[in-house]
ZADO-1210 file (C-alpha; in nm, 4 decimals, padded with zeros to 6 digits):
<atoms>
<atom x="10.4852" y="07.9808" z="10.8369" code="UNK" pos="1"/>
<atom x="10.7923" y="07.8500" z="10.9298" code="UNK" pos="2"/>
<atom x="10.9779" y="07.5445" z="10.7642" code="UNK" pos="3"/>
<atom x="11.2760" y="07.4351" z="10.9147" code="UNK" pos="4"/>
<atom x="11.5708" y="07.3105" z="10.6898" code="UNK" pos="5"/>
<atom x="11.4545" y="06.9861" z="10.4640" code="UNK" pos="6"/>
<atom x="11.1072" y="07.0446" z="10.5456" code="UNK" pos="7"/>
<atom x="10.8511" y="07.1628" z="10.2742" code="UNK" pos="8"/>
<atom x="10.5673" y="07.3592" z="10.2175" code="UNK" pos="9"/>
<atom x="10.3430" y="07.5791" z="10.0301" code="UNK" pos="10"/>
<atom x="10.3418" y="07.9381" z="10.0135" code="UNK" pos="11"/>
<atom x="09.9564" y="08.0916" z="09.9049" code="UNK" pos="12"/>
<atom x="09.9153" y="08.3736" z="09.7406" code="UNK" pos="13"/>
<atom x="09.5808" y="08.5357" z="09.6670" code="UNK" pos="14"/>
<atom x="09.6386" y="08.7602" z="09.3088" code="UNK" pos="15"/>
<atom x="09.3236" y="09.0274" z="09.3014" code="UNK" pos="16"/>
<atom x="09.1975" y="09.0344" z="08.9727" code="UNK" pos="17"/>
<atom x="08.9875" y="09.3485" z="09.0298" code="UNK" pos="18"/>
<atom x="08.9360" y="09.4689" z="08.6261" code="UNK" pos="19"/>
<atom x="09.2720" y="09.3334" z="08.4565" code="UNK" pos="20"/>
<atom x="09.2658" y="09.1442" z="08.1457" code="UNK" pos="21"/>
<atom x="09.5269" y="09.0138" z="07.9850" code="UNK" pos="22"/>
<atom x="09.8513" y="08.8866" z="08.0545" code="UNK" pos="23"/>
<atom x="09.9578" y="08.9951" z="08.4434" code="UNK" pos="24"/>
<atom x="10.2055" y="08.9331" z="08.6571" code="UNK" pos="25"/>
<atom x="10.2748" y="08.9508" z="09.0215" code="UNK" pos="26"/>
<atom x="10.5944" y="08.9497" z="09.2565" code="UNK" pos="27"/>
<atom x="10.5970" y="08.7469" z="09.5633" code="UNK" pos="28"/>
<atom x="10.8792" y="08.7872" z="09.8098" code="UNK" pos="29"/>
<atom x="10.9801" y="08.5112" z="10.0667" code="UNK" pos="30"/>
<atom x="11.1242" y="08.5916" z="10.3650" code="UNK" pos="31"/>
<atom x="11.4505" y="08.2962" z="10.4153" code="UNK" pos="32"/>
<atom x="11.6455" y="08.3061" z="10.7816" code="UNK" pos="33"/>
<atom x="12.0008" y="08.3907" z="10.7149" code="UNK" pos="34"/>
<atom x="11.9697" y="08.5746" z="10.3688" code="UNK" pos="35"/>
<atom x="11.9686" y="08.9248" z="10.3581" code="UNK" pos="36"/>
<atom x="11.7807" y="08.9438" z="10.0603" code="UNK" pos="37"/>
<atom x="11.4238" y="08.7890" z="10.0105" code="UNK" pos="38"/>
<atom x="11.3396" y="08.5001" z="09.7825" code="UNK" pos="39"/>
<atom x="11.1795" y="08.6188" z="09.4642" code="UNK" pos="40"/>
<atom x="10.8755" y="08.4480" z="09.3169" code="UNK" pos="41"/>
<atom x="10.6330" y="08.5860" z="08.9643" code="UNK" pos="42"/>
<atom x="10.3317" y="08.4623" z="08.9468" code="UNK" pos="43"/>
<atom x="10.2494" y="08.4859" z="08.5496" code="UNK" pos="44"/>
<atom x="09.8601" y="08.4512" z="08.4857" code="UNK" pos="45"/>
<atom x="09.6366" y="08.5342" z="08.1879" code="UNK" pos="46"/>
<atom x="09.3147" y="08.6478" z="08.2717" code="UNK" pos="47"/>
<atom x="09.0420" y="08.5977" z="07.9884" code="UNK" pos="48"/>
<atom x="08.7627" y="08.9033" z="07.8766" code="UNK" pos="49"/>
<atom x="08.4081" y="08.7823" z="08.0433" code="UNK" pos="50"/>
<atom x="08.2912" y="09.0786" z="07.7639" code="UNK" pos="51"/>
<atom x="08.4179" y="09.3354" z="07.5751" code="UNK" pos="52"/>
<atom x="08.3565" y="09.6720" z="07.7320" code="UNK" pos="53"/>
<atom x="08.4763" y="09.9309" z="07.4282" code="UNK" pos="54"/>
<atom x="08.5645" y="10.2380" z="07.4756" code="UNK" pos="55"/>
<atom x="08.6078" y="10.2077" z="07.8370" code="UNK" pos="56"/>
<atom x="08.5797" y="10.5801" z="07.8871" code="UNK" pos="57"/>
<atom x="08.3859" y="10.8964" z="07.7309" code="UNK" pos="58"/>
<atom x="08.5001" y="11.1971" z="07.7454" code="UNK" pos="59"/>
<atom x="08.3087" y="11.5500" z="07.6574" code="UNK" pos="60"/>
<atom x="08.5229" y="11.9027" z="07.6750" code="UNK" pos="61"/>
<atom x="08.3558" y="12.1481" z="07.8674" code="UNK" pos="62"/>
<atom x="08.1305" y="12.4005" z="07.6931" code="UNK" pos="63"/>
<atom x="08.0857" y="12.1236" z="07.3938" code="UNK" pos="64"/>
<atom x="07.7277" y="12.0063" z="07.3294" code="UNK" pos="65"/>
<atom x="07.5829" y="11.7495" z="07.5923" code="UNK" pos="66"/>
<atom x="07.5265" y="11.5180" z="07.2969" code="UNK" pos="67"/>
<atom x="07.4976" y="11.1418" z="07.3712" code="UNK" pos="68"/>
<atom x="07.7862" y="10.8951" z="07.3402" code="UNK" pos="69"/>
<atom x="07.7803" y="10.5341" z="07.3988" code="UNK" pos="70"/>
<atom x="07.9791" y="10.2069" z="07.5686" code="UNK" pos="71"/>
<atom x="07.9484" y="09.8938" z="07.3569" code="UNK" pos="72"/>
<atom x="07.9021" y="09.5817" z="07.5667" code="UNK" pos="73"/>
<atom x="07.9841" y="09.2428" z="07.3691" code="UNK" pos="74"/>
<atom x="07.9659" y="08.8775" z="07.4981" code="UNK" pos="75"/>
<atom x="08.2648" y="08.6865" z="07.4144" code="UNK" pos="76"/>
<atom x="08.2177" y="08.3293" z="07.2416" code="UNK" pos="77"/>
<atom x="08.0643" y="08.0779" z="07.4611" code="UNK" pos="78"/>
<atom x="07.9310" y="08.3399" z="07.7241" code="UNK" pos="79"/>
<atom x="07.6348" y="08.4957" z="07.6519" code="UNK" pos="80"/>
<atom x="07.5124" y="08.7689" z="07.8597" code="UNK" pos="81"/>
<atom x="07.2049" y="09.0196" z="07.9469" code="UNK" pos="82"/>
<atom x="07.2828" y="09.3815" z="08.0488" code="UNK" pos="83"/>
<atom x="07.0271" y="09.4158" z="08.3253" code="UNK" pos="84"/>
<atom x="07.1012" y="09.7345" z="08.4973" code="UNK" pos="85"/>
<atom x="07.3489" y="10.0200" z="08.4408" code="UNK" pos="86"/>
<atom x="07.4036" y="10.3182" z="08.6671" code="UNK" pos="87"/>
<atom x="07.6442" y="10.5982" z="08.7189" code="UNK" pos="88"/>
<atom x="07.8225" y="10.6867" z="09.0147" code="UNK" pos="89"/>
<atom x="07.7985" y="10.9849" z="09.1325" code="UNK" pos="90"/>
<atom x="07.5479" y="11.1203" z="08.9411" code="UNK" pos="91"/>
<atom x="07.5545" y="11.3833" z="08.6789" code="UNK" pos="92"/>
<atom x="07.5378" y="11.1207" z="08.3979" code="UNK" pos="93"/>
<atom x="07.2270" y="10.9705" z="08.2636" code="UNK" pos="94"/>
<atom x="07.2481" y="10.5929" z="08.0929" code="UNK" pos="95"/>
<atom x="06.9986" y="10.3863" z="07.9429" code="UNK" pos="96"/>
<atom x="07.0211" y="10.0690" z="07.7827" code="UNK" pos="97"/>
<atom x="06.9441" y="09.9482" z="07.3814" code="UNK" pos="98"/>
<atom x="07.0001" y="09.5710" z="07.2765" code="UNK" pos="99"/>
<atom x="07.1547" y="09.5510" z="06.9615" code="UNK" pos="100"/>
<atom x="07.1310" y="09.1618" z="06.9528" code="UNK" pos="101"/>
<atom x="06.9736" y="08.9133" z="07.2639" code="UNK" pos="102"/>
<atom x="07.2260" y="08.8106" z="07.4440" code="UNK" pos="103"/>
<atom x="07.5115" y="08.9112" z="07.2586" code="UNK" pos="104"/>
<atom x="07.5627" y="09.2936" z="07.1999" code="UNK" pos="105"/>
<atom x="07.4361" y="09.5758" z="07.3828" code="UNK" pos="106"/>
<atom x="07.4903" y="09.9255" z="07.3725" code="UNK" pos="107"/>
<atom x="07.5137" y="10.1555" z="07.7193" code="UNK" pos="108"/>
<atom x="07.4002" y="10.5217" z="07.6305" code="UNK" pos="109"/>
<atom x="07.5489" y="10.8035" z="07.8196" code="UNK" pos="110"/>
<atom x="07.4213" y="11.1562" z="07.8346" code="UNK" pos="111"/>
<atom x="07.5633" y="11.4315" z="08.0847" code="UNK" pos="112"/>
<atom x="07.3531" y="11.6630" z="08.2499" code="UNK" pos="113"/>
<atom x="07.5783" y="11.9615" z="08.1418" code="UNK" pos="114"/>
<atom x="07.9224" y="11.9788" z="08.0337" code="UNK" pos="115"/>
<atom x="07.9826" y="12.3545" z="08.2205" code="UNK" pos="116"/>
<atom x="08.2120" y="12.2142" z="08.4535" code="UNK" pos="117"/>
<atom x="08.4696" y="11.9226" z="08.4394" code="UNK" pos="118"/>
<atom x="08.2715" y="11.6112" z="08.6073" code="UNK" pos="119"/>
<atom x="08.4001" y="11.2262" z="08.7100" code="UNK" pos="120"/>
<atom x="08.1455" y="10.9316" z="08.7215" code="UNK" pos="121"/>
<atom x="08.2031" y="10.5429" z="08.6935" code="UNK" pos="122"/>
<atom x="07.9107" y="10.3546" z="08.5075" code="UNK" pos="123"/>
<atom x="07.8359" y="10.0269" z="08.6593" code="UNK" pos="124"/>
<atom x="07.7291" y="09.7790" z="08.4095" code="UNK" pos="125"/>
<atom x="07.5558" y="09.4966" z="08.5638" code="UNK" pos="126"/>
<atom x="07.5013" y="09.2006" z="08.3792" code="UNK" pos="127"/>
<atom x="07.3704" y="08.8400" z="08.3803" code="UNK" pos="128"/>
<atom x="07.5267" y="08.5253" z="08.3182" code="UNK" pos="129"/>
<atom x="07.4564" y="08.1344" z="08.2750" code="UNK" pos="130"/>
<atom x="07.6718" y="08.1027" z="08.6017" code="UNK" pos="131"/>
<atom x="07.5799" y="08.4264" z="08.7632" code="UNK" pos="132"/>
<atom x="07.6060" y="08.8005" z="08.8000" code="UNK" pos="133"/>
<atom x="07.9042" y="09.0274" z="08.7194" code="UNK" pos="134"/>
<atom x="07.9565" y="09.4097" z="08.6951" code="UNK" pos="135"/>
<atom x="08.1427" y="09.5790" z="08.4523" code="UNK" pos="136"/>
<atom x="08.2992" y="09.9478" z="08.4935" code="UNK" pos="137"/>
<atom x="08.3824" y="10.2232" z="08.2456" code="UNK" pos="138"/>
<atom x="08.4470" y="10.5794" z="08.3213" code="UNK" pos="139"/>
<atom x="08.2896" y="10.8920" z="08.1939" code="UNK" pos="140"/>
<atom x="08.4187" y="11.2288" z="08.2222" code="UNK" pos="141"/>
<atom x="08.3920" y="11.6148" z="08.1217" code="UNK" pos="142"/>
<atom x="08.7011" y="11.7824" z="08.1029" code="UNK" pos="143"/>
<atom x="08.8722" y="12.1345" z="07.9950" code="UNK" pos="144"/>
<atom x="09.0363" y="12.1253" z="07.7065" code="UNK" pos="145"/>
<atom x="09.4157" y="12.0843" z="07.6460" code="UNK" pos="146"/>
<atom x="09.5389" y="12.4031" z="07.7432" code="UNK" pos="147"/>
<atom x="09.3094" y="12.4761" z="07.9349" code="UNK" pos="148"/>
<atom x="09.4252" y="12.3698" z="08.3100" code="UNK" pos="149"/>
<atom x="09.3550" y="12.1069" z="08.5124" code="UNK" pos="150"/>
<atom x="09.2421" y="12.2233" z="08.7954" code="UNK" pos="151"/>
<atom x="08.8730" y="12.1742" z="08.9235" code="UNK" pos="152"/>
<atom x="08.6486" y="12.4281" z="09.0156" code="UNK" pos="153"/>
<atom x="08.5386" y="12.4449" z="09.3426" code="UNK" pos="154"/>
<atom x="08.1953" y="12.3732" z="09.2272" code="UNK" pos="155"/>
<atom x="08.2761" y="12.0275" z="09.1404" code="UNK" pos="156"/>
<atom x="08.4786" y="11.9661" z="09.4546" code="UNK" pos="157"/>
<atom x="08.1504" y="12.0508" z="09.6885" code="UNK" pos="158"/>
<atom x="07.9314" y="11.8288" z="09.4829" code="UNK" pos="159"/>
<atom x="08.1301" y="11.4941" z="09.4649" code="UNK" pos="160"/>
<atom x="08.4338" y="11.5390" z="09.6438" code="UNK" pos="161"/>
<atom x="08.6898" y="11.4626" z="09.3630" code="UNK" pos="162"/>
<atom x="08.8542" y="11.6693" z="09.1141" code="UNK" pos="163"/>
<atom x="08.8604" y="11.6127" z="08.7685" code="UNK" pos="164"/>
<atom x="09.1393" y="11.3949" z="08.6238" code="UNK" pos="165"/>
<atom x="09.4534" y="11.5509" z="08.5133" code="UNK" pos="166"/>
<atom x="09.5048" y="11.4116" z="08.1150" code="UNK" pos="167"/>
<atom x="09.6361" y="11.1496" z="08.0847" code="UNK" pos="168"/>
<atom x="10.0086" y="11.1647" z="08.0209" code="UNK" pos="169"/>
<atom x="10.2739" y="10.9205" z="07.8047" code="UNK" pos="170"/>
<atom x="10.5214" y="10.9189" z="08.0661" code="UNK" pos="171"/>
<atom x="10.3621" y="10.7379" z="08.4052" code="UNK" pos="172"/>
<atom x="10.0404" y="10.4563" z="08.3439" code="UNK" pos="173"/>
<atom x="09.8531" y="10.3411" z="08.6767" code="UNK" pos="174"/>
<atom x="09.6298" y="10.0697" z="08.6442" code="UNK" pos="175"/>
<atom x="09.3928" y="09.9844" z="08.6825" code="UNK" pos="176"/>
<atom x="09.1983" y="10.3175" z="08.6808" code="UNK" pos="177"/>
<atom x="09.0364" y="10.2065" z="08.9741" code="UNK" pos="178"/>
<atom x="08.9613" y="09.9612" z="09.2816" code="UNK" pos="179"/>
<atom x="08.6183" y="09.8720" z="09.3997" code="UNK" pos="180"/>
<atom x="08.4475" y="09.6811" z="09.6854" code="UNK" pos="181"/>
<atom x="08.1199" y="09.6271" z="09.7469" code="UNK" pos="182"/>
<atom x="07.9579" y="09.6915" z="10.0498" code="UNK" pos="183"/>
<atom x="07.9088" y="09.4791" z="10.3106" code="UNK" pos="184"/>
<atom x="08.2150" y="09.2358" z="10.1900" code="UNK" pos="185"/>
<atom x="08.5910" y="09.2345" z="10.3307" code="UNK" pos="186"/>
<atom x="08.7707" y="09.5571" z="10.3356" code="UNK" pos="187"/>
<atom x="09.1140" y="09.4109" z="10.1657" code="UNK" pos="188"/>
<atom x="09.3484" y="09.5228" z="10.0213" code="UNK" pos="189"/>
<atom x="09.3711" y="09.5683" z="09.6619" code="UNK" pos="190"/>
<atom x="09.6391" y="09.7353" z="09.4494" code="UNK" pos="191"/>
<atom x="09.7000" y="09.9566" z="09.1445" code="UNK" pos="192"/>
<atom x="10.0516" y="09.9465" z="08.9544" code="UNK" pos="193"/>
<atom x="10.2769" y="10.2525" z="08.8571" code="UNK" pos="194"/>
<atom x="10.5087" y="10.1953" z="08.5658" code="UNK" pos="195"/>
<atom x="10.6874" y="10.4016" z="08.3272" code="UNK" pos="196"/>
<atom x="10.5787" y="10.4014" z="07.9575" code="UNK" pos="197"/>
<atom x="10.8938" y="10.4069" z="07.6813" code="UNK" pos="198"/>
<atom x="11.2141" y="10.4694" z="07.8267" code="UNK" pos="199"/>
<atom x="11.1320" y="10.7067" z="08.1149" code="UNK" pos="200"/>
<atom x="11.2442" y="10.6314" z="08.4552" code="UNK" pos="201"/>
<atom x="11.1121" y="10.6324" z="08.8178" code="UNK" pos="202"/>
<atom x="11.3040" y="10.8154" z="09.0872" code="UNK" pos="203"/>
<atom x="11.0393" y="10.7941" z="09.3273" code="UNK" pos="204"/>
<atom x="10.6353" y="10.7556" z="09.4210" code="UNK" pos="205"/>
<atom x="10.4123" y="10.8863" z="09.7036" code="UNK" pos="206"/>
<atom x="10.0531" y="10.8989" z="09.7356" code="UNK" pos="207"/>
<atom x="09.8010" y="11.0273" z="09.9420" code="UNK" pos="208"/>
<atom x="09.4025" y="10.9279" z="09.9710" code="UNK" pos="209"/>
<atom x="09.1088" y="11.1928" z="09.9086" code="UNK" pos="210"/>
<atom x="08.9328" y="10.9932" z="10.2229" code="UNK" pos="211"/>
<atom x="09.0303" y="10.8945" z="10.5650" code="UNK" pos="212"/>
<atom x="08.8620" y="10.5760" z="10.4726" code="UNK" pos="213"/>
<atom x="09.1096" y="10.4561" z="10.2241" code="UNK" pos="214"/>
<atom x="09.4706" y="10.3455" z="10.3228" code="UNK" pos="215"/>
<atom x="09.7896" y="10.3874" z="10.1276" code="UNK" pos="216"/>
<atom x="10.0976" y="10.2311" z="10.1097" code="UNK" pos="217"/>
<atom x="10.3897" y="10.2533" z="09.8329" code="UNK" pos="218"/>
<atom x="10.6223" y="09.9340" z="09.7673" code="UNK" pos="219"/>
<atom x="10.9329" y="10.0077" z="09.4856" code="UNK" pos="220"/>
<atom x="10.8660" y="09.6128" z="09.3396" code="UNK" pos="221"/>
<atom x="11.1006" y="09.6267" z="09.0260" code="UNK" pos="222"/>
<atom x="11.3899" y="09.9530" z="09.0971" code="UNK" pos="223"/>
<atom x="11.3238" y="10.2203" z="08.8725" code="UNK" pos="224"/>
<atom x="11.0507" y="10.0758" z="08.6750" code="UNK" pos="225"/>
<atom x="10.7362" y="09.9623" z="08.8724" code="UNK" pos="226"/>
<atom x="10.5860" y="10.0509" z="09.2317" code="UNK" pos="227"/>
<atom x="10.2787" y="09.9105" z="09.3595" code="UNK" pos="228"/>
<atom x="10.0267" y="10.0904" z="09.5355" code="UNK" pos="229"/>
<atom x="09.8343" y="09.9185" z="09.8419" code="UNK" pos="230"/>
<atom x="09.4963" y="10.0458" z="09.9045" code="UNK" pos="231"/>
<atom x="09.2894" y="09.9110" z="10.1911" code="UNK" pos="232"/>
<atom x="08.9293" y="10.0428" z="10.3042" code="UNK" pos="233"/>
<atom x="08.9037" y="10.0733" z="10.7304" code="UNK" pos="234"/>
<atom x="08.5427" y="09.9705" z="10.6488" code="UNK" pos="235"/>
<atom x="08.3007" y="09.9069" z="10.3657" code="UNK" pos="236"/>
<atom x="07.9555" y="10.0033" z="10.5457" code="UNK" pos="237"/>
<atom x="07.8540" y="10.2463" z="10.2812" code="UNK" pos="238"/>
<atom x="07.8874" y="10.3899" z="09.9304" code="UNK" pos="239"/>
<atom x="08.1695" y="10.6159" z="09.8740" code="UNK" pos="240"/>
<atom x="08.3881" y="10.7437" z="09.5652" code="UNK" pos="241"/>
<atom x="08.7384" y="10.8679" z="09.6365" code="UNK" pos="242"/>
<atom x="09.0769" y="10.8892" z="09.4780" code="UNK" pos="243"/>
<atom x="09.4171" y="10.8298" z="09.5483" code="UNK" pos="244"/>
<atom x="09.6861" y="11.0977" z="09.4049" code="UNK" pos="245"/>
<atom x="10.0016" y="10.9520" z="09.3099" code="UNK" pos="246"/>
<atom x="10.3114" y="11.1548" z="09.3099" code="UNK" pos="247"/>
<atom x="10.6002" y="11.0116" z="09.0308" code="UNK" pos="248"/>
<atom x="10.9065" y="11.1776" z="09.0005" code="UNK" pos="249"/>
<atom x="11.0469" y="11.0798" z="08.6940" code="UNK" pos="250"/>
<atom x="11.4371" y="11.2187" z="08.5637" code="UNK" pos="251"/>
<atom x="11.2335" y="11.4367" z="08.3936" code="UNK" pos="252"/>
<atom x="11.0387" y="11.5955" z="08.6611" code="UNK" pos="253"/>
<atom x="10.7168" y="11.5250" z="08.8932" code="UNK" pos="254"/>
<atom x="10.3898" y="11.4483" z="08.7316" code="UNK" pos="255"/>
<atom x="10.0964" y="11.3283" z="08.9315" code="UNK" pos="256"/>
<atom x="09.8364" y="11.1137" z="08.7977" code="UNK" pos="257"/>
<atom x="09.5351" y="10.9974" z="08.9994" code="UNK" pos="258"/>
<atom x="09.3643" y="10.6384" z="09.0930" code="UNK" pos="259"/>
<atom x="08.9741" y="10.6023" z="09.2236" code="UNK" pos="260"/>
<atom x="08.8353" y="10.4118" z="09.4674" code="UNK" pos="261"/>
<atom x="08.4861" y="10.2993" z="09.4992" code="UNK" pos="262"/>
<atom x="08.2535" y="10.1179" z="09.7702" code="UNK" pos="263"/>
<atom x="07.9778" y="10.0163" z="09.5940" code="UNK" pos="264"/>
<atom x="07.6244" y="09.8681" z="09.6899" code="UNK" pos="265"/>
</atoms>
């Protein structure tokens, strides 16, 4: 769009929500003939809980019992809901469902087939609404202990592709954990933010995708102290679980932390 001077206008901005809560914010840049520098606009929006998914991940070490653990799903006031189908992605995790009160609470058990090797899977919690349908994610995982390494056996790599998550460290946060789209919809672009946590510092960011499917892009949004990471399927024909490495150099050092991607049916 072009405006020329006097005129006005509207600029639209679509903000993804993907799984934020909270309060979020966005930066919008606008492009103005003459000015070397771009316009900056925030877009400030709180985005309510439709339920209360706690924890959001499970984690068993490797060689500990495969003992089940559970995800607590909770309707917020004025929005009841009905867990209707939960599945994990890939498998390797098996869930079942127990209602702890009708369309209120419900609790999402999660047992691993083994904990030998370190293992990723998303849990898709479907449930119903008065207005309609939503799904809900949280993450399960088997992991080496502290110590231990972090790097996945081969194994694991031949039977879903990903390596296990490196532990999650005080110094870099990327959220959200990660993007989905569901198949059959428009591939766009969605995007995950990197920030430093206390007083550390960004030097730079890079990132590279697990699948040719899955574009990257890195934009420095605030210097120093947040990037944002652009993710954009070529296609969303079928089912597919990736991730997205991401690179920080911080004055301290490099640390990489990874992001997932999901098409999902």
């Amino acid at each position: 769009m072009t405006y020329a001077p006097g005129e006005r206008g509207e600029v639209v901005a679509r903000f993804q929500m993907g799984t934020r809560t909270g309060d979020q914010s966005a930066i919008i840049r606008v492009s103005v003939k003459g000015r070397r520098e771009p316009a900056i606009l925030t877009l400030n929006v709180a985005i309510p809980e439709a339920a209360k998914i706690r924890p959001l991940m499970l984690v068993w070490t490797t060689g500990e019992p495969p003992d089940p653990k559970t995800v607590e799903v909770e309707a917020v006031p004025h929005q009841p809901l009905r867990v209707t189908r939960v599945t994990s992605n890939p498998p390797g995790f098996e869930t079942r469902v127990e209602t702890i009160a009708e369309a209120a609470k419900y609790r999402v058990i999660v047992t691993p087939e083994n904990t030998e090797r370190p293992a990723f899977s998303i849990v898709n919690i479907e449930a119903q609404f008065e207005d309609g349908r939503k799904t809900f994610q949280a993450y399960v995982q088997t992991r080496q202990a502290a110590g231990a390494g972090v790097r996945a056996p081969r194994a694991l790599a031949a039977r879903t592709g990903i390596p296990a998550p490196q532990p999650a460290g005080a110094e870099v946060i990327v959220e959200p954990a990660v993007l989905v789209w569901d198949i059959g919809k428009e591939p766009a672009e969605k995007s995950m933010t990197v920030r430093p946590s206390a007083a550390a510092s960004l030097k730079s960011v890079k990132v590279t995708s697990s699948s040719a499917t899955f574009e990257t892009k890195v934009e420095e949004v605030r210097e120093s102290a947040e990037y944002r990471i652009t993710v954009t399927p070529r296609n969303v024909d079928k089912e597919e679980l990736g991730f997205v490495s991401v690179e920080v150099e911080l004055e301290s050092g490099k640390v990489t932390r990874r992001g997932y991607v999901q098409i999902k049916q």
